[in-house]
Every structure is written in structure tokens, then in C-alpha cells.
matplotlib code that plots the C-alpha trace (Angstrom):
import matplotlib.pyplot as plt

x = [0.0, 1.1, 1.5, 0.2, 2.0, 0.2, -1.8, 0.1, -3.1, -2.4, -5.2, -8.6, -9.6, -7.0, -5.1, -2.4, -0.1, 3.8, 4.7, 3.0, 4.9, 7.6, 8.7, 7.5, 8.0, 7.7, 5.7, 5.2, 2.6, 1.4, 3.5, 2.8, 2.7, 4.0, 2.7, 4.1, 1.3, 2.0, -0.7, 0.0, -1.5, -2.0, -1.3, -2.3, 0.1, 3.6, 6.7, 8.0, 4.9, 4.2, 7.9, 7.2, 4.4, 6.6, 9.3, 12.5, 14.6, 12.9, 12.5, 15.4, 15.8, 18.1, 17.7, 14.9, 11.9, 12.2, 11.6, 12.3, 11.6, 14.9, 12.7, 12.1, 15.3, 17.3, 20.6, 22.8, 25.7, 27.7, 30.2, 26.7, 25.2, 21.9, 19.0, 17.7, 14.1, 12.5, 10.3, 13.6, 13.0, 16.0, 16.7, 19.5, 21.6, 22.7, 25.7, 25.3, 23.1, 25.7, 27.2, 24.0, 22.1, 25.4, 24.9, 21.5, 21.6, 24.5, 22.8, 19.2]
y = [0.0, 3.4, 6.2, 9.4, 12.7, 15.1, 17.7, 21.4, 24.1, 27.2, 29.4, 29.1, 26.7, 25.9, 22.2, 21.2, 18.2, 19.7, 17.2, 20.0, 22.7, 23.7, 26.7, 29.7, 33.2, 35.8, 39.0, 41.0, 39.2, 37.0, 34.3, 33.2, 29.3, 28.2, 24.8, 21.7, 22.2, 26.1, 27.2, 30.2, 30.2, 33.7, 32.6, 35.1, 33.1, 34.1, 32.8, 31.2, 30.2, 28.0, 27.0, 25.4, 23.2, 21.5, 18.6, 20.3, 17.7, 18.1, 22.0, 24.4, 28.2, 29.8, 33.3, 35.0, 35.4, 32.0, 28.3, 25.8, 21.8, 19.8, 17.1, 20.1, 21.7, 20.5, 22.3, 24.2, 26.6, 27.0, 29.5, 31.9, 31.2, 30.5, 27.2, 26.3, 24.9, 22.5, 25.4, 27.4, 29.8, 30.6, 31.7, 33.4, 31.8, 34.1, 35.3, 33.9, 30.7, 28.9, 26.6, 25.4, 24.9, 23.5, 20.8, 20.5, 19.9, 17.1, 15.3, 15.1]
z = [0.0, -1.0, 1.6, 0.0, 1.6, 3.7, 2.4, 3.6, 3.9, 1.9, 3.3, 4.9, 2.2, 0.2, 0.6, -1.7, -1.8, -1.3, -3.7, -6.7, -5.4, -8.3, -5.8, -3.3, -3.8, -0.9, -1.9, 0.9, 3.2, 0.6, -0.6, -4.5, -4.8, -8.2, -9.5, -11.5, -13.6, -14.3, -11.7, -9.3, -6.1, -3.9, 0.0, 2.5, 4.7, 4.8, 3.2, 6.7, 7.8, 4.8, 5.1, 8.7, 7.0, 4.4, 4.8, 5.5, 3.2, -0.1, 0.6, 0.4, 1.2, -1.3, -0.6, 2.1, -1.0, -2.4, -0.8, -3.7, -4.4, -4.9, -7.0, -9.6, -9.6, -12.9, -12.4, -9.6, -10.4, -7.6, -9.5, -10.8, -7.1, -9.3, -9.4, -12.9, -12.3, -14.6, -15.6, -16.7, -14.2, -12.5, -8.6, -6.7, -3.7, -1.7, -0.5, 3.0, 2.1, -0.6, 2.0, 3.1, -0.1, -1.4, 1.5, 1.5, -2.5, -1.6, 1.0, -0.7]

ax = plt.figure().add_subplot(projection="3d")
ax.plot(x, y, z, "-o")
ax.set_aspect("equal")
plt.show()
């Protein structure tokens, strides 16, 4: 039997399986939920807040506006400091974060 993985809640209403999240971006006090599928959700729930819902392995936090899933990322530069997702969007590591999203990228 197949164990399926907790749904996170997004808002009042909104459920959605972390496994469907591509990445998070921070925008102000809402936080904008990008999908596999090429959905964006609106959260009224912050960035760190949502971040405390998710499994800490598959999630990494490569700069303070951005949380992104290892199983979509397709490429890391370490040299630009940048993650290519498999959407070809492509996000920052900063400065201070390298080591640990170098570590975290290792290990998963």
C-alpha cells in the first residue's frame, strides 16, 4: 500500500499536496505558490509560515523570498550562485546561504 503525503493548507480553504509545489515566492505578506502544472497560487500566509508546514529535506531556502523543491530543480551553479528549475525559471543563492544549499543539494 502506497502512503500518500500530507496535504500542507495554503489558506482558509486551500489544501495542496507539497509534492505539486515547483517553488514559493515571498511577496510581501502574501507568498505566491507556483505549480508543476504552471498554476500560481495567492497565500495570504507568509513565506516562513508555509515554510514550517513542508518537509525540510525536499524544501530548500536559497535566498529570504524564495523556498524551492529539490525534485524540480534541474541544475545548480555554484560558481553563478543561481537554481535552474524544470520550468527554466532561474533563482538566486545568496551570498550567506551557498554553503547550506550547497549541503542541502548534496545530501538530498
Amino acid at each position: 500500500m502506497m502512503t500518500q503525503e500530507p496535504l500542507i493548507r495554503l489558506g482558509w480553504h486551500t489544501k495542496i499536496d507539497p509534492g505539486t509545489i515547483l517553488f514559493m515566492k515571498a511577496d510581501s505578506n502574501y507568498t505566491e505558490v507556483h505549480l508543476n502544472n504552471g498554476n500560481i497560487i495567492l497565500s495570504a500566509t507568509s513565506l516562513g509560515r508555509l515554510a514550517k508546514r513542508l518537509p525540510s529535506c525536499q524544501f530548500i531556502r536559497p535566498n529570504r523570498s524564495v523556498l524551492v523543491n529539490l525534485d524540480f530543480m534541474t541544475e545548480y551553479q555554484k560558481i553563478g550562485k543561481s537554481i535552474r528549475m524544470n520550468n527554466n525559471e532561474v533563482i538566486k543563492v545568496s551570498r550567506r546561504r551557498t554553503k547550506q544549499v550547497t549541503r542541502s543539494i548534496n545530501t538530498y
